[in-house]
N, C-alpha and C positions, 0 to 999 in steps of 0.2 A: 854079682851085684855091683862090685866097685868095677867094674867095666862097663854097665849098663850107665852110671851115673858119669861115667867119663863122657862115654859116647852123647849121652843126652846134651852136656854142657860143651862139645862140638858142634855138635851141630844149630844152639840158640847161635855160637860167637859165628858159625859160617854166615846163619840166616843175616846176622847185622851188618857183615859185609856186603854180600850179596842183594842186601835193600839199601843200599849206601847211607845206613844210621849211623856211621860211627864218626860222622860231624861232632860239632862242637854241642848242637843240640837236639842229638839223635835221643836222648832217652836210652842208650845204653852204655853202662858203665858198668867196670869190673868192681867187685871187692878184693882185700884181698887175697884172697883162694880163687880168685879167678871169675867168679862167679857175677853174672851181669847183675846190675844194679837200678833202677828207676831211679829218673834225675824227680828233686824236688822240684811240684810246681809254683808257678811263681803270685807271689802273693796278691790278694785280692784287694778290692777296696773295704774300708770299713761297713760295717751293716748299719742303716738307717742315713747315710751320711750323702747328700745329692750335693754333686758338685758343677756347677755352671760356667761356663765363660763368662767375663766382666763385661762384654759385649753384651753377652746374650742378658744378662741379669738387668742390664741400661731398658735393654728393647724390650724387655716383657714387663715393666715396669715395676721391678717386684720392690715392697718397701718394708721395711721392718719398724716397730716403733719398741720400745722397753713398756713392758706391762706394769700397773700401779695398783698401792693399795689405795681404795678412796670410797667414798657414801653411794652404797647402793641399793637401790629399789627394782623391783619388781613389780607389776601390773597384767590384770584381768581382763579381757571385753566382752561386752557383753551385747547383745544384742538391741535395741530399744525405737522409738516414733514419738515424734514430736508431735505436741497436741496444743492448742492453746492454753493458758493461764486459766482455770477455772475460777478463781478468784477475781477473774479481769474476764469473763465470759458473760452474758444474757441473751438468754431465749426470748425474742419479745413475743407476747401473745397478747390477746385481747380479753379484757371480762366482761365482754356483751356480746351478743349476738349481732352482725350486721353485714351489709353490703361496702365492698369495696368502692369508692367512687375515685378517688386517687392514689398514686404512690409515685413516690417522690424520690425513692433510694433503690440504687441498682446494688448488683456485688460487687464486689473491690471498692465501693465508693468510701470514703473518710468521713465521719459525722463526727459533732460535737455531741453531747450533753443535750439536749432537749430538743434539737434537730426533729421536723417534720418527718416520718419516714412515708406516712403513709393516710389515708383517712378513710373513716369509713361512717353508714348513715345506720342509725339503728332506730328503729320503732321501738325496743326493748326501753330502750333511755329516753326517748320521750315521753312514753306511758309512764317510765317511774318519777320522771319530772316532775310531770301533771299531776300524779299521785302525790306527791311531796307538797306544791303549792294546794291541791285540794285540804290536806290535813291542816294546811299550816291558817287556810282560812276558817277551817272549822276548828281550830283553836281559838284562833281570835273570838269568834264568837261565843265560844265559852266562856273564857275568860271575863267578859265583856258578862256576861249571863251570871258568872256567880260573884263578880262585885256589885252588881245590884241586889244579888239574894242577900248577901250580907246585908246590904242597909236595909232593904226591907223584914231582915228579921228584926234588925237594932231597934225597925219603927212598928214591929210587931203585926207587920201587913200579912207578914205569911209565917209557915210554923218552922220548924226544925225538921223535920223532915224533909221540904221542900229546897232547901237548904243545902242541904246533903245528899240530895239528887243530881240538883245542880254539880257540885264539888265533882262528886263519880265521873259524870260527861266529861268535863274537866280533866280530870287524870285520864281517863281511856282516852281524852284526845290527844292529849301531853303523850301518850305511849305509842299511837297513832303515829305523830308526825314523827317521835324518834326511831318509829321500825322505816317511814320512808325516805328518812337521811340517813340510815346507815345502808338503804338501798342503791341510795345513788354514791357512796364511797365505794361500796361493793363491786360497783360498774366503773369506778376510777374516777371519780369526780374530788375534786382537789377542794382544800375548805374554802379555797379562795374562789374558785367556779360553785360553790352552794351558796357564800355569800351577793356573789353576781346575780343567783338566781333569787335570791329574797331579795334581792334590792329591785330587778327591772321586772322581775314576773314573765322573763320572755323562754321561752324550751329550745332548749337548743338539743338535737339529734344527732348532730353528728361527731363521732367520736375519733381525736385526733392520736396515733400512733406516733412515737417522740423514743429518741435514744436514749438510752437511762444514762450512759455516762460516753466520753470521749471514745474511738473506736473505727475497726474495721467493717462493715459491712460482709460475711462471710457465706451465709446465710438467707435467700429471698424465697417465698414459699407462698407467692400472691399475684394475682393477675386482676387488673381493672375490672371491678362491674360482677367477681363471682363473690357468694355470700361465705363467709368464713366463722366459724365457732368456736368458743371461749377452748377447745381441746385443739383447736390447729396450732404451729409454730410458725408465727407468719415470717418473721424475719431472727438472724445471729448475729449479734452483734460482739469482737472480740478485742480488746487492747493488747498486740502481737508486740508492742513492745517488750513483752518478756514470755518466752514461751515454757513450758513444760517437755520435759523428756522420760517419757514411760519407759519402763524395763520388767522384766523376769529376771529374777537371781536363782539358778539350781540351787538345792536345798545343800549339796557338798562346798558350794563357793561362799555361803553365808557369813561366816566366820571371815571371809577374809574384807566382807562389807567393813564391820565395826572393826574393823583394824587401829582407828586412833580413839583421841578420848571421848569423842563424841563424832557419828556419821558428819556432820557439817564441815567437821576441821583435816577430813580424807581427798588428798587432792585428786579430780575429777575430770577428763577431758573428752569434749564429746565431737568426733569425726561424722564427717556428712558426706556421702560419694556422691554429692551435687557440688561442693570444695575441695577437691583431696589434696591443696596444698594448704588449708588452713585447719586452725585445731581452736574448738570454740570450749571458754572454761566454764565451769557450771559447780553448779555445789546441791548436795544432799540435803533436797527439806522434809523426807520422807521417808520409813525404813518399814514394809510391812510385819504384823504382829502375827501375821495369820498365814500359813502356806497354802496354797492351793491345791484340793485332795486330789483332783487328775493331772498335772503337771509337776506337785511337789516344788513350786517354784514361790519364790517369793517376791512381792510388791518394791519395786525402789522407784523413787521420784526425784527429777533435779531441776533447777531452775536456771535457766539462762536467759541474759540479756539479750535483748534483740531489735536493738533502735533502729537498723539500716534495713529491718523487714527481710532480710536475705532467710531467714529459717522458715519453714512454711509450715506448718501442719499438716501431717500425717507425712513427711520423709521419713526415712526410714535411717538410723541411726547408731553409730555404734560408741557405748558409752566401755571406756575406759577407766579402770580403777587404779589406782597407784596404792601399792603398802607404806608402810613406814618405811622412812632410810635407814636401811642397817651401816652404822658404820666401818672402817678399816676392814674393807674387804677386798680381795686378789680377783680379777677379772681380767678378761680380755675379750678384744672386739669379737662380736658375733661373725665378722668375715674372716677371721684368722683361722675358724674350726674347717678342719678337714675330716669328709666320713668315708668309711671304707665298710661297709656291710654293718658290724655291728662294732666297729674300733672308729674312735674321734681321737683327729693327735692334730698337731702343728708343727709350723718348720720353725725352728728357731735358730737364726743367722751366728754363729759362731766365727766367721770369716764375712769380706763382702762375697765371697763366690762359695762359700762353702755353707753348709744348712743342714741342720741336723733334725732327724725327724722324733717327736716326742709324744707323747702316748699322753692322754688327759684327761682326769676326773674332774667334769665339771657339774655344776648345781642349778640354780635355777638360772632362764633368762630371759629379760626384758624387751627383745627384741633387735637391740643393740649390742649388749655384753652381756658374758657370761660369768657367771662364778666360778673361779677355779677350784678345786676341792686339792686336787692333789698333780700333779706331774711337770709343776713351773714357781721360778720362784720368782720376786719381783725385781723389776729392775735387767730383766732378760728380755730380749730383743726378738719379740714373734713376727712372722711377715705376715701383715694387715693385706696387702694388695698383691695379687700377681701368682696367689697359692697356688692355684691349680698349672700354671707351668711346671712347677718343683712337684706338685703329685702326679703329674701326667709323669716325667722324668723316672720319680719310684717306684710306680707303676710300671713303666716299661722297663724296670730293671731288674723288677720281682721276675717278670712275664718271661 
């Protein structure tokens, strides 16, 4: 056996000859009983640790900032459509039957407050004109009829019953002429157009269509000369200086609605992809009571100004929620996070060319920054720009 183990350990020291390993760094070394040896190999770099030229670090532009504690908030969006101001909205319609003879208002047109829009000729409101002045003269005549009965009972010409016949007429005309003025207010006659008409006795037929209040014109639903009915909507009129913004709230995001003391005092920002460089502010005058049993979603309402008209009705919208600031909280830029399957980490500069990679729990984010939970402390130098040079790097080092 001790012959076997001889021979064996001649023949490894001929083979090192014979491959010309017994350089300086052949990998074979004696111990000492003779015995070859494996040289140590030579040591690696550190694990996580990417190291760059000062060149290369210039030309990829990579930057690092020290991370802070400070007041942070987080925000929701939501979907939503802008509508007009209901409160600043009117449907104009008509309370008489008649024929269109003119109009006067297009859409998109500006009206004031009592603005012409349109006009129209009704036989409806003439007849109850006529009806009206009919009553009014067969009141007179009563009247007229039971001041004479009085004197002639005083003078005993005629009885008490005839008297009191009289009076009757009298009241059923009195009742008479008040069902036919409250006919013609019915069909929109103004008290100051009923006094017109007991003063000149003249019927006027045609019935004038007028903007209730200052406004857009959005709305036209009338053509010259067709007949239209107290159920049409002939024209919209809307004051777009401030519009409305509808939404649905999932019934899981509710809670995060009434986040402050009252829905009003929750700051609120509503995006329009007709703007995407602007961000328009609005406030909650609305919080539904009731969910909606096939969607499970709930009613929100916001109000925004809108003097330059740039919002229009029915875009489409996305209404942004803000939480309360939480304060003294650990964060870092949302472009500092690097994802590798299901690991987030960042490089954290510990040299200008040297960078160290760190593993990180983080919490929620805003879109911007994130919450660190756990794997940085503050005041430590993350690189914001230029990551994915340093993770392409790790990456190919893992590889």
């Amino acid at each position: 056996m001790r012959e076997d183990h001889r021979r064996t350990r001649l023949i490894h020291i001929l083979s090192c000859f014979v491959g010309g390993l017994m350089t300086a760094g052949s990998g074979c070394e004696f111990s000492a009983s003779g015995d070859a040896a494996p040289k140590p190999p030579v040591s690696a770099p550190a694990e996580g640790i990417v190291r760059l030229p000062s060149d290369q670090v210039v030309s990829a532009g990579i930057e690092a900032h020290p991370i802070v504690r400070k007041e942070f908030r987080t925000h929701r969006d939501f979907p939503g459509t802008i509508t007009p101001n209901q409160h600043a909205l009117a449907e104009v319609t008509t309370l008489v039957r008649g024929r269109v003879t003119e109009v006067y208002a297009d859409l998109g047109q500006q009206v004031k407050g009592g603005d012409l829009l349109a006009l129209l000729y009704s036989g409806e409101l003439g007849i109850a004109q006529s009806a009206y002045l009919k009553a009014a003269a067969k009141l007179y005549v009563a009247e007229q009829s039971y001041e004479r009965a009085k004197m002639l009972l005083e003078e005993k010409v005629i009885g008490l019953a005839e008297s009191q016949r009289r009076k009757g007429e009298l009241l059923s005309i009195q009742a008479e002429k008040r069902e036919a003025r409250d006919r013609l207010e019915l069909y929109g006659m103004s008290e100051k157009q009923i006094r017109q008409l007991d003063g000149d006795h003249s019927i006027r037929s045609f019935v004038p269509i007028v903007a209730p209040f200052d406004g857009r014109v959005i709305g036209r639903n009338l053509t010259k000369g067709e007949v239209v009915e107290t159920t049409e909507k002939l024209f919209v009129v809307a004051d777009l200086s401030e519009v409305w913004v509808l939404a649905n709230i999932p019934e899981k995001d509710i809670p995060y609605i009434s986040g402050g003391p009252t829905p009003e005092d929750q700051r609120v920002e509503v995006l329009v992809n007709a703007y995407p460089n602007q961000v328009f502010h609005g406030k909650i005058t609305y919080v539904g009571d009731v969910l909606d049993i096939a969607t499970r979603t709930m009613n929100l309402r916001l109000e925004l100004p809108n003097l330059d008209k740039r919002l229009k009705p029915e875009m489409f919208a996305t209404i942004r929620v803000y939480s309360e600031p939480e304060p003294n909280v650990l964060v870092v830029a949302e472009a500092a996070i690097q994802r590798d399957r299901e690991r987030k980490f960042v490089f954290v500069q510990r040299e200008p060319s040297v960078f160290e990679v760190r593993d990180v729990k983080l919490g929620d984010s805003n879109g911007r920054e994130v919450k660190v939970l756990d794997g940085l402390r503050e005041g430590e130098a993350v690189v914001t720009k230029g990551a994915f040079v340093l993770k392409s790097e790790l990456l190919g080092e893992q590889v």
